[in-house]
N, C-alpha and C positions, 0 to 999 in steps of 0.2 A: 170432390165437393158436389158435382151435380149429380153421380150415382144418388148421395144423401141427403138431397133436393126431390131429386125426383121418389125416393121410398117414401118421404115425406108427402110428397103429392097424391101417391096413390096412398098409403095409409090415412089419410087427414084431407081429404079436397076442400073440405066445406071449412075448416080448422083457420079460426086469423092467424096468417102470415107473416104479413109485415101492414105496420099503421105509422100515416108519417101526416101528422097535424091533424085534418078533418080525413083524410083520408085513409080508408081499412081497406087491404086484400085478404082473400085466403089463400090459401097453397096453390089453388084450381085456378083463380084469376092470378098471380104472380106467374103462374110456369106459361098462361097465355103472354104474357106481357116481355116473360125471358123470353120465347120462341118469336114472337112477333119482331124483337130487337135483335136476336140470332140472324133472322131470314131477313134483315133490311140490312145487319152488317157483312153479312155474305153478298149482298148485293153490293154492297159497294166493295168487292173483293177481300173481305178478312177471309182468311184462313188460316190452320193451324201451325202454329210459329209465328205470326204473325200480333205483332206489336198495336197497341190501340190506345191513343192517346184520349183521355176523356175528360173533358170539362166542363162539368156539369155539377150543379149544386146537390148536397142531400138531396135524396128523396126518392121514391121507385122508380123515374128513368135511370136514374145512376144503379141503383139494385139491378135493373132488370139491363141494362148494359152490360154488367158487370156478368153476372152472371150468364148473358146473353153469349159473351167473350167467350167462356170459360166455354159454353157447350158446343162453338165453333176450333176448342184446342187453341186459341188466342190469348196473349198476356195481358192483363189491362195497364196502363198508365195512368194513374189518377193523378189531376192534375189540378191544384188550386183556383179555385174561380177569380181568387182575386191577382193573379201573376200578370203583371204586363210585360212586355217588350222583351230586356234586355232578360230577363229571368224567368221568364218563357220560352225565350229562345234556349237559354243554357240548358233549361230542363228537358225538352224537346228533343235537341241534339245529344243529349246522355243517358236517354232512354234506351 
């Protein structure tokens, strides 16, 4: 997926990417937004094999996360904004 990410970045920088409400990127500002979300989840220790629980609503943090994951070899878990407690917990633990 991010090989076909990134041909898209270098064939298309300037090309909209992703638009989510008022907000447009292109392919050029999306791949800064994956890397910049890549090198903050390697700081806080993702690595490859490495499981990533995420809950966060649409929008390009969740895109750029996601993908973020993907080009540190980490899985993502997506996880519903609205889960509290006892079904948070289950889903958490069965990831």
């Amino acid at each position: 997926m991010i090989v076909a990410f990134d041909r898209c970045v270098q064939a298309h920088p300037d090309r909209l990417a992703l638009r989510s409400g008022d907000e447009a990127f292109t392919y050029g500002e999306l791949q800064a937004l994956v890397y910049r979300a890549a090198n903050g989840l390697h700081e806080l220790g993702v690595r490859e094999s490495s499981k990533v629980a995420l809950m966060l609503p649409n929008g390009p943090g969740f895109v750029a996360c996601w993908f973020g994951a993907a080009c540190l070899g980490a899985t993502l878990v997506p996880l519903n904004t609205r889960l509290k407690r006892d079904l948070l917990a289950y889903q958490l633990a069965h990831a």
